[in-house]
C-alpha positions as CSV (number, residue, x, y, z in Angstrom):
1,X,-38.1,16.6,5.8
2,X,-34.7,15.5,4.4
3,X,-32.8,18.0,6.7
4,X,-34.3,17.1,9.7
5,X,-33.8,13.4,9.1
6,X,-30.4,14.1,8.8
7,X,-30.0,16.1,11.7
8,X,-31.8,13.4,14.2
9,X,-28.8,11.1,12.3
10,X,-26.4,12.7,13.0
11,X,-27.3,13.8,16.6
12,X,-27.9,10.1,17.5
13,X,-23.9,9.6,16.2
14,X,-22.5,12.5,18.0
15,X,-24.6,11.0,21.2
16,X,-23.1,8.4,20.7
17,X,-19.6,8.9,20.0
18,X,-19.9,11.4,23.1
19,X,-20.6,8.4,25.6
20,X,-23.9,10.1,26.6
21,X,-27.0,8.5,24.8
22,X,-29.2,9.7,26.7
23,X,-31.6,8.8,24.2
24,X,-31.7,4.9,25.0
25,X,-31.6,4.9,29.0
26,X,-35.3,3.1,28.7
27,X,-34.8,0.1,31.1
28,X,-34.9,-3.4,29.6
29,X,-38.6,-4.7,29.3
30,X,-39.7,-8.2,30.6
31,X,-38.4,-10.2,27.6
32,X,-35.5,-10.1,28.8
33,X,-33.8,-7.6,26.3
34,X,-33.5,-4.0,26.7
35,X,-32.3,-0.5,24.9
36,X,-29.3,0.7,23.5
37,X,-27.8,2.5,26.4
38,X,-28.5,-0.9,29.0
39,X,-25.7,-3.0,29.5
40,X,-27.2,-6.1,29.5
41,X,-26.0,-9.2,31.3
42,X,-24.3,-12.5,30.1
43,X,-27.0,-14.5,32.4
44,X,-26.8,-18.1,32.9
45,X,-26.5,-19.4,29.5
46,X,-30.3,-20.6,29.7
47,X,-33.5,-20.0,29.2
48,X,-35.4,-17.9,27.0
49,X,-34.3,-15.4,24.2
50,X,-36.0,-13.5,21.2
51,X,-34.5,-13.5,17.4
52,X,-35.8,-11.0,15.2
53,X,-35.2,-11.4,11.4
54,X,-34.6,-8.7,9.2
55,X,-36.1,-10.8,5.7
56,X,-38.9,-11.7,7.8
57,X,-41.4,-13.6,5.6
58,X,-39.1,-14.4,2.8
59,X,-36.5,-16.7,5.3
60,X,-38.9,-17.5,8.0
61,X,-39.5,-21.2,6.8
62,X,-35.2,-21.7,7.2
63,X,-34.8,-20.1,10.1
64,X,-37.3,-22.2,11.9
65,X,-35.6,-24.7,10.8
66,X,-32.3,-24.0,12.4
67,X,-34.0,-22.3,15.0
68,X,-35.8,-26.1,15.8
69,X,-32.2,-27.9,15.1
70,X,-30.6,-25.3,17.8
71,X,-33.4,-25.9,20.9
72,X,-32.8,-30.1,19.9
73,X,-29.1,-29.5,21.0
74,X,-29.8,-26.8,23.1
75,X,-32.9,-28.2,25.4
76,X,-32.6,-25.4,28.1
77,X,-32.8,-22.9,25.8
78,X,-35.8,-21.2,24.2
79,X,-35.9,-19.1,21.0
80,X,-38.7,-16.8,20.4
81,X,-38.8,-16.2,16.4
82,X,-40.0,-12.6,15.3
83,X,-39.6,-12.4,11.6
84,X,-40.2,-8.7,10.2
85,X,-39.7,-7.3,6.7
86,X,-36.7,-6.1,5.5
87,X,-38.4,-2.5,4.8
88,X,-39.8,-2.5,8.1
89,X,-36.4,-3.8,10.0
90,X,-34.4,-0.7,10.2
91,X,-36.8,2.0,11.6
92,X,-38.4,-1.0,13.9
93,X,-34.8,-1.6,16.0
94,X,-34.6,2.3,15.6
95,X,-37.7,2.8,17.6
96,X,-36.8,-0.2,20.4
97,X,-33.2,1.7,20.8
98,X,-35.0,4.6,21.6
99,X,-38.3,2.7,23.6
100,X,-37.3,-0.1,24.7
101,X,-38.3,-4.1,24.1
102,X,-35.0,-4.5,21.6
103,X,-34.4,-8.4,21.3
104,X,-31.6,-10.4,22.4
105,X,-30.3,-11.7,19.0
106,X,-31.1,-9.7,15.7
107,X,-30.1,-9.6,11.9
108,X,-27.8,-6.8,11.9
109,X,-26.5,-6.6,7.7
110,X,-23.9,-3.7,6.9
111,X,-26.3,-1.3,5.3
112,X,-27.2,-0.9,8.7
113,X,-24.9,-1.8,11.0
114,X,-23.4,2.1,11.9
115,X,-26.7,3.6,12.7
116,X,-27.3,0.8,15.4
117,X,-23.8,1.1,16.4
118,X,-23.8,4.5,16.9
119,X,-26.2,4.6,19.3
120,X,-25.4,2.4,21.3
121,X,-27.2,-0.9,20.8
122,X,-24.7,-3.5,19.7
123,X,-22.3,-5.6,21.7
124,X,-18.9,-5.7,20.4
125,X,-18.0,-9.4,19.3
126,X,-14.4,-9.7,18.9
127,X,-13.8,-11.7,21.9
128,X,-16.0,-13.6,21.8
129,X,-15.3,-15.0,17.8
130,X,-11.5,-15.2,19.2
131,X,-12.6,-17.6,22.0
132,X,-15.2,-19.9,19.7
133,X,-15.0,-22.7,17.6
134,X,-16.0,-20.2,14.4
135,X,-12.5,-18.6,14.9
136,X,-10.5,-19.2,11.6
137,X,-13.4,-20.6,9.8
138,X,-15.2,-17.2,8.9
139,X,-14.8,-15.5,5.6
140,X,-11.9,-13.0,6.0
141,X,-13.6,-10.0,3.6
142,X,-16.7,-10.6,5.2
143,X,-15.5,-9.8,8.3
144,X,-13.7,-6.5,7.1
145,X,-17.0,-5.7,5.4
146,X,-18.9,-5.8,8.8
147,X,-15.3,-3.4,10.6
148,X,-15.7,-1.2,8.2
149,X,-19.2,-0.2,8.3
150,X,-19.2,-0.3,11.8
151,X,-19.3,3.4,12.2
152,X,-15.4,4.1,12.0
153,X,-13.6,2.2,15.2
154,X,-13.0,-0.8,13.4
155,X,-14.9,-3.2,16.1
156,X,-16.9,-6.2,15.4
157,X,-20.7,-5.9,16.0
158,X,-22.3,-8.6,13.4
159,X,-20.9,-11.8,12.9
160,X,-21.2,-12.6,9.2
161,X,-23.6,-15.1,7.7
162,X,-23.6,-14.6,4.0
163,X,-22.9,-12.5,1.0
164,X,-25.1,-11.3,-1.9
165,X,-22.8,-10.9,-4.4
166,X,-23.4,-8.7,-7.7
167,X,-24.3,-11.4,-11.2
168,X,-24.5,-10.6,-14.7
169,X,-27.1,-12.7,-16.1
170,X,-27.1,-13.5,-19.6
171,X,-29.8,-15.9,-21.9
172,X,-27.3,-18.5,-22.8
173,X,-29.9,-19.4,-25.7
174,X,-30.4,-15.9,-27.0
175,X,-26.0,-15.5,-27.2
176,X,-25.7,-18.5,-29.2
177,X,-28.3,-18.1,-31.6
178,X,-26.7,-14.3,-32.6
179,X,-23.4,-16.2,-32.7
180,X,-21.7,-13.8,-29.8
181,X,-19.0,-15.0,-26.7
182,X,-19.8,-14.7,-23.4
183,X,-20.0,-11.2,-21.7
184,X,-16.8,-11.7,-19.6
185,X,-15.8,-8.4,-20.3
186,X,-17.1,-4.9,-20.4
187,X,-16.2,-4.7,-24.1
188,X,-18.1,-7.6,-24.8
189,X,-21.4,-6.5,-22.6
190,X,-21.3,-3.6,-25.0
191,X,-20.9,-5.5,-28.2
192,X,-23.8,-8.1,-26.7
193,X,-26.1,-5.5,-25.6
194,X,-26.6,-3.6,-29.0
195,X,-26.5,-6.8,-30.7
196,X,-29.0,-8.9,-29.5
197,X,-31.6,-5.0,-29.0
198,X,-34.2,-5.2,-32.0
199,X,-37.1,-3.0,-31.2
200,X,-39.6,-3.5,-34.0
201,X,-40.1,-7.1,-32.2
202,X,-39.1,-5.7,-28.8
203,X,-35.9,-7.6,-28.7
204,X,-33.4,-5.9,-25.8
205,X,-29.9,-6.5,-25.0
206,X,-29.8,-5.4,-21.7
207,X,-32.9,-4.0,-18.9
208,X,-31.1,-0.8,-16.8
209,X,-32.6,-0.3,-13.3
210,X,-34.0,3.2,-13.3
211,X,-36.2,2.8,-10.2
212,X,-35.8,2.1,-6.4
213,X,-32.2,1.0,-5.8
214,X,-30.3,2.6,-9.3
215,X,-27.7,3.8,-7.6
216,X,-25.7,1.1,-5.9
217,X,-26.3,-0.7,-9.7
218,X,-24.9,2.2,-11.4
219,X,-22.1,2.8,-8.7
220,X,-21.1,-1.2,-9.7
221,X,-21.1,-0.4,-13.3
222,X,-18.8,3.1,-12.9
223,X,-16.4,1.2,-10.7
224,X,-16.3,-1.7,-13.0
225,X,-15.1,0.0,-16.1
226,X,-13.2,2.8,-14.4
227,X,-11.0,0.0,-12.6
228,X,-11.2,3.0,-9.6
229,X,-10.5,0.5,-6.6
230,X,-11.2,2.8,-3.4
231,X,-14.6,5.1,-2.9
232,X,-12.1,7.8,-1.7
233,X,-9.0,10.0,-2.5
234,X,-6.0,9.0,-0.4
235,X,-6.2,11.7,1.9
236,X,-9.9,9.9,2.8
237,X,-11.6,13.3,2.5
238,X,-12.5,13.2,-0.9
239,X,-14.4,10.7,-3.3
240,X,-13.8,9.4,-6.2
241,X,-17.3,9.1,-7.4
242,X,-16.5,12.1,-9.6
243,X,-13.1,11.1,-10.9
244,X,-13.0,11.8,-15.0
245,X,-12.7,7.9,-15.3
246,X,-16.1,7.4,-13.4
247,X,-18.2,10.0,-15.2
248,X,-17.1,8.3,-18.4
249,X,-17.8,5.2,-17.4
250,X,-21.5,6.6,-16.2
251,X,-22.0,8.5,-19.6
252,X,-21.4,5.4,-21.3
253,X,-23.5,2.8,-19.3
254,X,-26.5,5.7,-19.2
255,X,-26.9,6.0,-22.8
256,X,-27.6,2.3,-23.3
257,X,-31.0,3.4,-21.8
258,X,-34.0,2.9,-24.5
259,X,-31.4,2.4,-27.0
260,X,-31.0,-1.2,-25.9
261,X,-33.2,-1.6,-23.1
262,X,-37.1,-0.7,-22.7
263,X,-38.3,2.3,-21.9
264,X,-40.1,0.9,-18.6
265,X,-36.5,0.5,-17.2
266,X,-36.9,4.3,-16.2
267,X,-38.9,3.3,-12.7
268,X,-38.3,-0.4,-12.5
269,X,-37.1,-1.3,-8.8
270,X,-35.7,-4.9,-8.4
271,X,-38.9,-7.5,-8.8
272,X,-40.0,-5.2,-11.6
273,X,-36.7,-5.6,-13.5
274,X,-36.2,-8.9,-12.8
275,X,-39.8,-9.8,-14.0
276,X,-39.7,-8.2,-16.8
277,X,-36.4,-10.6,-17.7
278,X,-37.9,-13.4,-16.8
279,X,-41.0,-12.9,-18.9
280,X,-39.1,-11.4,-22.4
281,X,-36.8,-11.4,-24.7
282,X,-33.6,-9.1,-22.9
283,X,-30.1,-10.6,-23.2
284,X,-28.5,-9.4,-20.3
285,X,-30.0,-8.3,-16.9
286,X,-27.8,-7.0,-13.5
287,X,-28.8,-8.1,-10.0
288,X,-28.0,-10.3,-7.8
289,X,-27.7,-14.3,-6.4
290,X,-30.7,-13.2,-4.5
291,X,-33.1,-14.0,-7.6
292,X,-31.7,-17.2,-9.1
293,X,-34.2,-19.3,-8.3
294,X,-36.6,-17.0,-10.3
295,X,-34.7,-17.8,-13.4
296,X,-34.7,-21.1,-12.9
297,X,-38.3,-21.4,-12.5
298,X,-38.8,-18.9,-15.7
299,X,-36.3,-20.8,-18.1
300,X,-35.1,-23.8,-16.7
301,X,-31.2,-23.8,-15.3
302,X,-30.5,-24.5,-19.1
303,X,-30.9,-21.2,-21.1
304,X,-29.0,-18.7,-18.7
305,X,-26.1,-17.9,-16.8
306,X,-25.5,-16.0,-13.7
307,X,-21.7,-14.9,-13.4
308,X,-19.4,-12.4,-11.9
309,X,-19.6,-8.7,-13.2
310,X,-17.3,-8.2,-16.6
311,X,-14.0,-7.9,-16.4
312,X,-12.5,-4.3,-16.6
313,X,-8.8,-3.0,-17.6
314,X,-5.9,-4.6,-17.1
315,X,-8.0,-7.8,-16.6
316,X,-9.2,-7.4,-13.0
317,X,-12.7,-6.6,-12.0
318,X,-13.7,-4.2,-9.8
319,X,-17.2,-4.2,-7.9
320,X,-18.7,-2.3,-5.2
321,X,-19.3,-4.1,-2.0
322,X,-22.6,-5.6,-1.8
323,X,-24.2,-5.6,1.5
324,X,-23.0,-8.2,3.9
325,X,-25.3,-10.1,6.2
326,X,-25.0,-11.0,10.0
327,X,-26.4,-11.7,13.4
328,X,-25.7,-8.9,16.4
329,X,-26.1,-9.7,19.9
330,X,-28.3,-6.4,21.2
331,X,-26.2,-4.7,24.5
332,X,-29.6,-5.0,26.6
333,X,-29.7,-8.5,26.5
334,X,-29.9,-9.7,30.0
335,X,-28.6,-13.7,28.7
336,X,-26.0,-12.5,26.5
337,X,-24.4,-16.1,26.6
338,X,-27.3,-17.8,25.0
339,X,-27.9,-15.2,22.7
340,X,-23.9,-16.1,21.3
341,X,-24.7,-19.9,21.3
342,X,-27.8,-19.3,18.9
343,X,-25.1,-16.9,16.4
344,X,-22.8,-19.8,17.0
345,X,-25.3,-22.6,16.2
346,X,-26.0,-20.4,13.2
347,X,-23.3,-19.6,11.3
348,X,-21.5,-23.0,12.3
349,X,-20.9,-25.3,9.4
350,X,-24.5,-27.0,9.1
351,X,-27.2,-24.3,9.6
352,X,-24.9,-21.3,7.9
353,X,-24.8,-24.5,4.6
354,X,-28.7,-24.9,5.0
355,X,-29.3,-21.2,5.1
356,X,-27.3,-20.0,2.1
357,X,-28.5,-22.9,0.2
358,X,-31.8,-22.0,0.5
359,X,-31.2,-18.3,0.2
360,X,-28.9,-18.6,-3.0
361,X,-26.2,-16.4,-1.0
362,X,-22.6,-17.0,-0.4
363,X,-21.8,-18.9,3.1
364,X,-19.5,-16.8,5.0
365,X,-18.4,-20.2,6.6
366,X,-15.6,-21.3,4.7
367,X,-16.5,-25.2,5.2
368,X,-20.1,-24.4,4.0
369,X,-18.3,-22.5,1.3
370,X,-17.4,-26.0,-0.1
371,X,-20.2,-28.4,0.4
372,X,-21.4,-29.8,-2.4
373,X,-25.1,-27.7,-3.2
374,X,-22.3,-24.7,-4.2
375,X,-21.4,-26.2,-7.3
376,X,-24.7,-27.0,-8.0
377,X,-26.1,-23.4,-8.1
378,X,-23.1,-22.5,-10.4
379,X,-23.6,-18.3,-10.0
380,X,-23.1,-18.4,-5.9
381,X,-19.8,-21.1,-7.0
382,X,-18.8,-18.4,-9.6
383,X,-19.7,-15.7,-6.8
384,X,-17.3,-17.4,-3.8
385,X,-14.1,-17.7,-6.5
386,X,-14.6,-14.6,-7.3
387,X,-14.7,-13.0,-3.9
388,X,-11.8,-15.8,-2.5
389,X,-9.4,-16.3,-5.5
390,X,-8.1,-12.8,-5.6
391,X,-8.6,-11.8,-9.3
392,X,-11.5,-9.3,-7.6
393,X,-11.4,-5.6,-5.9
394,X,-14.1,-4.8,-3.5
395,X,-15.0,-0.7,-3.7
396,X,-16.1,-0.3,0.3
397,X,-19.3,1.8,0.0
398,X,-19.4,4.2,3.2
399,X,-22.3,2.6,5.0
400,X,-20.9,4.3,8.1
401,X,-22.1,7.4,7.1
402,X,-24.9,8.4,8.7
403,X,-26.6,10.2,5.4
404,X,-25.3,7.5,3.3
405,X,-28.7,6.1,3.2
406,X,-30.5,9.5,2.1
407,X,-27.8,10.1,-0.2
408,X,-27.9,7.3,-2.2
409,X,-31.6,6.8,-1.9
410,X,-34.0,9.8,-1.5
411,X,-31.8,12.4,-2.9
412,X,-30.1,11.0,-5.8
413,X,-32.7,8.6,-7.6
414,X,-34.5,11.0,-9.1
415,X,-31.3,12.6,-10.1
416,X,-29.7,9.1,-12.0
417,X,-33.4,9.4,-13.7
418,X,-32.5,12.5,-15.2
419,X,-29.4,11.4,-16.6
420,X,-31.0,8.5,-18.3
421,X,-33.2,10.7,-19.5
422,X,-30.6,13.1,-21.0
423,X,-32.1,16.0,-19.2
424,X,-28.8,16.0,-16.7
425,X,-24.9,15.2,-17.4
426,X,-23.4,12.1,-16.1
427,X,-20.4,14.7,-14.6
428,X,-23.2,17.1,-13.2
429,X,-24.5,14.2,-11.3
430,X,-21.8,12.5,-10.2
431,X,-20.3,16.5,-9.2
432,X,-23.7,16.8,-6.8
433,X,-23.2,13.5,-5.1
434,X,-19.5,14.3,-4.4
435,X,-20.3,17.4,-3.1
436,X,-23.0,15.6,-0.5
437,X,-20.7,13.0,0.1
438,X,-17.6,14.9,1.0
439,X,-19.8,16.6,2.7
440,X,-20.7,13.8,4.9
441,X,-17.8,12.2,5.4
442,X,-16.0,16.1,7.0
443,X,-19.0,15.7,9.8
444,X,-18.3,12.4,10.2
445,X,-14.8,13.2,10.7
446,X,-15.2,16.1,13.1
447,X,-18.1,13.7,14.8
448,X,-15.3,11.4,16.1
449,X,-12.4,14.2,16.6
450,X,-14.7,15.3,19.2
């Protein structure tokens, strides 16, 4: 099943790259949007056009809002709101690239930007960012983020919204009572971790993330005490995931596994880990700005703190790149032109303040980036310095890669589980994800040669 999946992937790329998608020549249905391989129109600016977001659900209630602030200014156009899971998102716009029915306006994040790109289905956006009034006031690494997972040309398909950056949450409460500093660096997580794990009354430094999702988490912890700043060799053909720095960094993070974290941590995806936090006694915990709020509502904004990953050598810190979020206007859009005024309306100052706000992420509007709600939720203030002030390195995960999904999903998972479990070396890991990577990246390579 894996191999197949992988070949359709990378079929649908070398279609792609080839100019001949023959795949997504569907004509566009009566909603006025259409496939990958239809042109589209820019239309006349008015009228009706359909939004689908990808955290359907979870951000409906906000992007109503906007969406309801937008037709107020915008009276003679018409958004049609289809909100859809983020689990379901992907494979849904896969199966209207191929059908038919794609929308006008879409959330199109970096995880999944390249597949869509590759086929076809994404108007480039340059021009028209260098013609609006968003020009100059979009977050400069967000933007790179979105070029680089693009699938390799370096073009703009997804204008950004907001970052989810990486938090190390600690208990405030718990650190002071056992007398111990802040876990600013990785030498201090360490110290904090073992410290504050007492098992008889099942007392845990630190929950590990076993489950769905390990391997981005683990990636971030490498990277972050390695100080390795770039996912490949300088040649570009080879990672670094397996550099000796890395698999010492991996051995040592690994081992903390039962030894100051609970066994459970072995399968816990995100809302397992993070509910186990938020109902126990564990010092330290690894996610993201994404689950503030939970915190808040389990302990009160008084007895933790959500800030930037530890500091590594040399006194820089080093994360990977956490997926960046935008909007994509769809090629087939037949009214193109109001399809960009509802991604303007969006991430302009206003809506793109009210939507991080309420989602907990970092605006990637630099004047929302200072309103005043920022300093309130201190871990997304902590999160913008860090990713604005220069003192950190962003490692650019290879979302362009077609079998990056499978890679560091489906086939290596159940791999990171063994190492936690000792029943596979950090290095023999790390060696098998290399090879599949480096594999990857030479097809990818060859892919656009020709």
């Amino acid at each position: 099943m894996k191999s197949s999946i992988r070949r359709s992937r990378r079929a649908a790329v070398a279609v792609a790259l080839g100019s001949v998608l023959a795949l997504t020549a569907t004509a566009c249905g009566d909603d006025g949007s259409g496939s990958g391989g239809d042109k589209g129109a820019e239309g006349s600016g008015k009228g009706k056009i359909v939004f689908w977001d990808n955290n359907g659900g979870v951000r409906t209630d906000i992007w109503k809002q906007i969406i309801a602030d937008f037709e107020k200014a915008n009276p003679d156009i018409k958004v049609e709101y289809v909100g859809i899971a983020s689990t379901e998102y992907q494979s849904k716009v896969d199966t209207a690239i191929q059908g038919g029915g794609l929308p006008d306006v879409g959330g199109v994040g970096a995880a999944m930007l390249a597949g869509f790109a590759a086929q076809n289905a994404l108007d480039p956006l340059e021009e028209r960012l260098s013609k609006s009034s968003l020009n100059g006031k979009l977050n400069e690494g967000m933007i790179a983020s979105l070029k680089a997972a693009g699938g390799g040309d370096e073009k703009l398909y997804s204008i950004p919204t907001s970052a989810n950056n990486g938090v190390l949450y600690y208990r405030t409460d718990l650190f002071k009572k056992a007398g111990l500093d802040e876990p600013a660096t990785w030498e201090k997580f360490y110290a904090a971790a073992e410290k504050l794990t007492n098992k008889g009354k099942n007392e845990f430094g630190y929950t590990i993330r076993g489950g769905a999702g390990s391997i981005a988490q683990a990636l971030d912890a490498m990277y972050g005490q390695s100080g390795i700043t770039s996912f490949w060799d300088t040649s570009g053909e080879k990672t670094t995931v397996n550099d000796p720095k890395n698999v010492e960094a991996l051995k040592k993070y690994a081992a903390l596994f039962k030894k100051v974290t609970p066994a459970a941590d072995l399968n816990n995806d995100f809302t397992k880990m993070v509910a186990q936090w938020d109902s126990g006694t564990i010092g330290m915990l690894n996610h993201n700005l994404g689950s503030y709020q939970d915190h808040v509502k389990a302990f009160g904004a008084d007895k933790f703190r959500g800030i930037p990953q530890p500091i590594g050598p040399g006194g820089k810190r080093v994360q990977v790149s956490n997926p960046v979020d935008g909007l994509g206007v769809f090629k087939g859009s037949k009214n193109k032109e109001a399809a960009w005024k509802f991604v303007e309306f969006a991430v302009s100052h206003e809506s793109n303040s009210k939507w991080n706000e309420s989602a907990g992420a970092v605006p990637s509007n630099t004047e929302a980036a200072k309103d005043a709600w920022i300093a309130k939720a201190e871990p997304t203030k902590l999160a913008a310095q860090a990713l604005s002030d220069g003192s950190t390195t962003i490692v650019q995960l290879p979302y362009y890669l077609p079998d990056w999904n499978t890679i560091s999903k489906a086939d290596n998972e159940p791999n990171f589980q063994k190492v936690l479990l000792g029943k596979m070396s950090a290095k023999d890991f790390l060696d098998t994800m290399a090879e599949q990577l480096n594999k990857a990246q030479d097809e990818w390579n060859q892919q656009k040669k020709g």
